[in-house]
Structures are given as structure tokens and as C-alpha cells.
N, C-alpha and C positions, 0 to 999 in steps of 0.2 A: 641183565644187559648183554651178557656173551649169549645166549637163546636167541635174543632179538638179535642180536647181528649173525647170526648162522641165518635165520630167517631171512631177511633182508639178503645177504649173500646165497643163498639158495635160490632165492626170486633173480636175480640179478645171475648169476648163471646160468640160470634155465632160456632167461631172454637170451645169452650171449651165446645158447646152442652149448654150453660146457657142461655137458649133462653127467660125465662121471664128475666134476668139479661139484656141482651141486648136489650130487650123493653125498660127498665127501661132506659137505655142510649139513644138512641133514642129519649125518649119523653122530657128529656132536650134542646136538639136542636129544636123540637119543639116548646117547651115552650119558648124559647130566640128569634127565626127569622121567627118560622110559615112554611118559605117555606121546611126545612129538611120533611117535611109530605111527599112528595115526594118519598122518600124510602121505603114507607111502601108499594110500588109496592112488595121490596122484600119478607114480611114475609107474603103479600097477595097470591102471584105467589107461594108460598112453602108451604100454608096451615098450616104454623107457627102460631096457634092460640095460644100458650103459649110465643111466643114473640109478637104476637097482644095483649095476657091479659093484659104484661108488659109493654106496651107503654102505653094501655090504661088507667092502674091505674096511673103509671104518671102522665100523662097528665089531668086527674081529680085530684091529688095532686097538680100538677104545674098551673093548668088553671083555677080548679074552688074552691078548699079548701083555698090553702093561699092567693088567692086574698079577700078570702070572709073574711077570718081571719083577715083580713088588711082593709078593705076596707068595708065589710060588705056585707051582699047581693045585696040591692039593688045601693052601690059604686059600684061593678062587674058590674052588669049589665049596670050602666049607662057608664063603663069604655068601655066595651067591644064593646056597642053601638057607640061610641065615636071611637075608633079603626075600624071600620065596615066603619064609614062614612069619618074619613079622610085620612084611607091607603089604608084598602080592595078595596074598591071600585074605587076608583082613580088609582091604583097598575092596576087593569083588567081593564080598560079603560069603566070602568061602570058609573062613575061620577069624579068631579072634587071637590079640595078641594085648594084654592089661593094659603095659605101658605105650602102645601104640596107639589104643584106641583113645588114651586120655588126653593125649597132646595131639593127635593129627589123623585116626582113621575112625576114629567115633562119629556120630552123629551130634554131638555137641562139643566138639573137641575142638573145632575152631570155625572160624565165619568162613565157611565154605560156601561158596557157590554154586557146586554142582547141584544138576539137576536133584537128584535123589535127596541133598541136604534141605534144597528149599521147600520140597515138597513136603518133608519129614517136618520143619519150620512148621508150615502153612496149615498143616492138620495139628500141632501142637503147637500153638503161639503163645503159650504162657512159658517165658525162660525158666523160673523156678520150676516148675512142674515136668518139660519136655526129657522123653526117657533118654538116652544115652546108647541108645540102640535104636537102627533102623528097623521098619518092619519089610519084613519079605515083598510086599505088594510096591513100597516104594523104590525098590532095585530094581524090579521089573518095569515100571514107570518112568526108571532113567534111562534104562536100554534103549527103551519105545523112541523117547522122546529124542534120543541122540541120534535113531535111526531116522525120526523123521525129518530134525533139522540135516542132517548128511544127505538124506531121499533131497528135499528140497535143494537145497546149494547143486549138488551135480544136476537134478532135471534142470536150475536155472543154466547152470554151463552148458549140458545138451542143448535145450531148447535156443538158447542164443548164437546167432550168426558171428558173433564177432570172435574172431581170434588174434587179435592184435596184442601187440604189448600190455595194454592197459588191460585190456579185458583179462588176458593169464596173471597179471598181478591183482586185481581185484578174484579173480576165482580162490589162488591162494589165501590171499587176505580173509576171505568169508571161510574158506576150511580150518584155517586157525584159527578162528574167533568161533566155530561152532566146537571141534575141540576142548576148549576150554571148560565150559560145563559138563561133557561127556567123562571127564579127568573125575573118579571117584572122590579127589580131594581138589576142587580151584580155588585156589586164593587169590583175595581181591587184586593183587597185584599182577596176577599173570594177564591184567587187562591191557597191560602197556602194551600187549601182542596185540593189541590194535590197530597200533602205527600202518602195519603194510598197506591194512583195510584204507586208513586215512590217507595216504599218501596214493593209492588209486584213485577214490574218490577225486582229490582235488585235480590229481591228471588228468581225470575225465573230463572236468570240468572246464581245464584251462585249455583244452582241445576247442572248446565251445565260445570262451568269450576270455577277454585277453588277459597274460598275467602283469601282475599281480593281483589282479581282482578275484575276489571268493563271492558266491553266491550267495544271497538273503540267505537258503534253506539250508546250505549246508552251515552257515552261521547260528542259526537258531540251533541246528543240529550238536555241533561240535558244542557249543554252549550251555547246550541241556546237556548231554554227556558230563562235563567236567562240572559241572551244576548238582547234579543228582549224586556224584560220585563223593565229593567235599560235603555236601551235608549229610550224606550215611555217615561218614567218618566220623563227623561230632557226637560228644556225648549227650545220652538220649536219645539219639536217633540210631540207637539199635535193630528197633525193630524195623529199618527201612533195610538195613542190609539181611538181616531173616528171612525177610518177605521177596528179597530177589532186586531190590532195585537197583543195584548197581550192576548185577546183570541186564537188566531191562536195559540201562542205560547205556551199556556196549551195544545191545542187540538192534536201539535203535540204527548204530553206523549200520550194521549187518543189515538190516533192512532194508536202507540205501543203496548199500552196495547190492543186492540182487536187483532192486527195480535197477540202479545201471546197468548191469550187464544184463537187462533182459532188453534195454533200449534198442530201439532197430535194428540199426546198423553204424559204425563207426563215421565221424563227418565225411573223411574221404571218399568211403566207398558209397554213401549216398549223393556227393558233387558229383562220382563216376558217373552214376547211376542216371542220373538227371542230364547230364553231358551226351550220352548214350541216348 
């Protein structure tokens, strides 16, 4: 819950031009899961060096002041070394750590999402049987794949005209939601990071036709989502979370959200246009 409200407060900043303010958001999610670093594609791509200062004093207040404060200097460092050898490294398939990999950096160690876990799933689908160790070829196969969904979400942002409010809240929302699989370990629940995606979407939408009204599609949409997500959960229907469906079922919003921001042009700027 504190992640998605830095998120949300980071989008909501950035529209309000408070761009060290929304560093400063930013480098709490940071500081809590490590992998949010990720987004700082955005304020690197936009030459936003006053929401890089923001993230950065953060994150020297979150990472290296109050630990030192608590912990002292040399407690940090032997923390952080400690941190290095039984997550970092074992997380990027750099080394291995027993009891890490058995509760959260293994390949069967919990219903992960990431790319690399489902593919690891989809070539071993027997649960009794699947090894507990990734193979080299499917690390390389997550890299790919996160580089391609990251390729795609920025060519949709290039490629599209629109830079209004909705449009930079729907870009964020799609880098978050591509994020999540790229995360050596996602679990099912970091999908509530979907919110921002969904709350673009329907902005878009209510630019179009009046609110409170939602669209058929996004109805059938929102509906399969929360549809497919509740029956992975049930028991027996393991193998639908193995096989990636409740990934799928984020990706459909993601999908949506690129065909919107790849839409034209925003309503106004096309009544200009026609006025003109």
C-alpha cells in the first residue's frame, strides 16, 4: 500500500511540475523493494535532473543516513554486504544462497511471475518433477523479453502525439506494470500496481463520453482481469498461475493502455484541429 501511494504521488507530482517532490516519492519505493530503480528510465529519458536530485537525496537519506543512524557505519556496510550476497546476487542468477533460494529466489520457491519463473514453469509443467533451479538460457530469455516489452511501451510514448496529463499518467502506468515481470521475483500481489494504469484508462475514456459512464470494453476488460486473477487463486488451479495467467491478465490493461496512447490525438487538440 505505501509503494502504490509513492506511485500515485509521483504521477501526481510530476503533472503538478514538482519534480524534485516527485523524486523524493520515487526513492521510497526504492528504498522498500530496490527494483522501483527501474523508472528512473523516466526522469533519465526527459533530462529531469531536478527529479533525479530528488530521488537522489532520498535515497542517500533512505539508504545510507538512517541506516547509519541505526546501525552505524560500519553495521550499513556489513548489512548491505549481507544484502549483496543473499538476494542481489542469487535475484540475477550470479550466485546462490540455500535458504534464499528455498523461500523466494529459487525457481520454485514461490508463484512468481516473472518472466524467467514462467518460462522455467512452461518448459517443466509437471510440479513434482520441476528442478528448483533455473537454466542459464531462461535468464537470458527474461532479459530479452523485458527489453522488448520496455522497447515497446517507450516506442508507444515516442510514437504518440499526445502529451497531456492523461497520456504521461497512462505512460507511467504501462512502465510499472512492464516492471513487474522484469523483477527476478513478482508476486502475485505487486499487480495492485495496476491501479495508476486503470485509473488512466478510465480518464481517457471519460474525456470521450460522459462520467460516470464506463465503456462495454473496458467493462469486459476490468472484468476478465479480476476474473482470471480469483480463479488462479483457487485451489486446483495452480497450474493457471504456473503458466502466467494472471500475468496475462494484468497485460491485458497494458495492452489497452498502449492502443490509448497510441490514439491520435487528445479530443481537444483534434476540435482545434477541425476548427482550424
Amino acid at each position: 500500500t505505501l509503494v502504490l501511494l509513492c506511485f500515485a504521488g509521483m504521477i501526481a507530482l510530476l503533472l503538478a511540475n514538482r519534480r524534485f517532490a516527485a523524486g523524493l516519492c520515487l526513492a521510497v519505493p526504492i528504498c522498500i523493494k530496490l527494483y522501483p530503480a527501474f523508472l528512473l528510465i523516466v526522469p533519465v529519458l526527459r533530462r529531469d535532473w531536478r527529479c533525479l536530485a530528488g530521488c537522489g537525496c532520498g535515497l542517500a537519506l533512505g539508504l545510507i543516513v538512517v541506516p547509519s543512524v541505526v546501525l552505524g557505519p560500519q553495521g550499513t556496510a556489513d548489512a548491505y554486504r549481507r544484502f549483496n550476497e543473499v538476494l542481489i546476487r542469487p535475484a540475477l542468477g550470479l550466485g546462490s544462497d540455500p535458504e534464499r533460494d528455498k523461500e523466494l529466489t529459487g525457481a520454485t520457491a514461490t508463484d512468481s511471475q516473472s518472466f524467467s519463473a514462467l518460462l522455467h514453469n512452461i518448459t517443466h509443467p509437471d510440479r513434482a518433477t520441476r528442478p528448483a533451479v533455473f537454466e542459464p538460457w531462461a535468464r537470458t530469455a527474461h532479459w530479452a523479453l523485458g527489453t522488448l516489452f520496455t522497447s515497446v511501451t517507450l516506442g508507444a510514448w515516442f510514437w504518440s502525439r499526445r502529451r497531456d496529463a492523461i497520456a504521461t499518467v497512462l505512460f507511467l502506468g504501462l512502465l510499472i506494470l512492464v516492471m513487474l515481470p522484469i523483477s527476478p521475483v513478482c508476486h502475485i500481489h505487486y499487480f495492485i500496481f495496476a491501479m495508476p494504469l486503470v485509473m488512466g484508462l478510465l480518464a481517457a475514456m471519460w474525456e470521450r463520453v460522459p462520467f460516470p459512464r464506463v465503456a462495454p470494453w473496458l467493462v469486459l476488460l476490468f472484468g476478465a482481469n479480476i476474473a482470471l486473477n480469483i480463479v488462479a487463486a483457487l485451489p486446483g488451479f495452480e497450474s493457471w498461475k504456473d503458466f502466467g495467467v494472471t500475468l496475462g491478465a494484468t497485460f491485458l490493461i497494458w495492452g489497452a493502455g498502449i492502443f490509448e496512447l497510441l490514439r491520435n490525438t487528445p479530443p481537444e487538440a483534434s476540435d482545434t484541429a477541425a476548427t482550424a
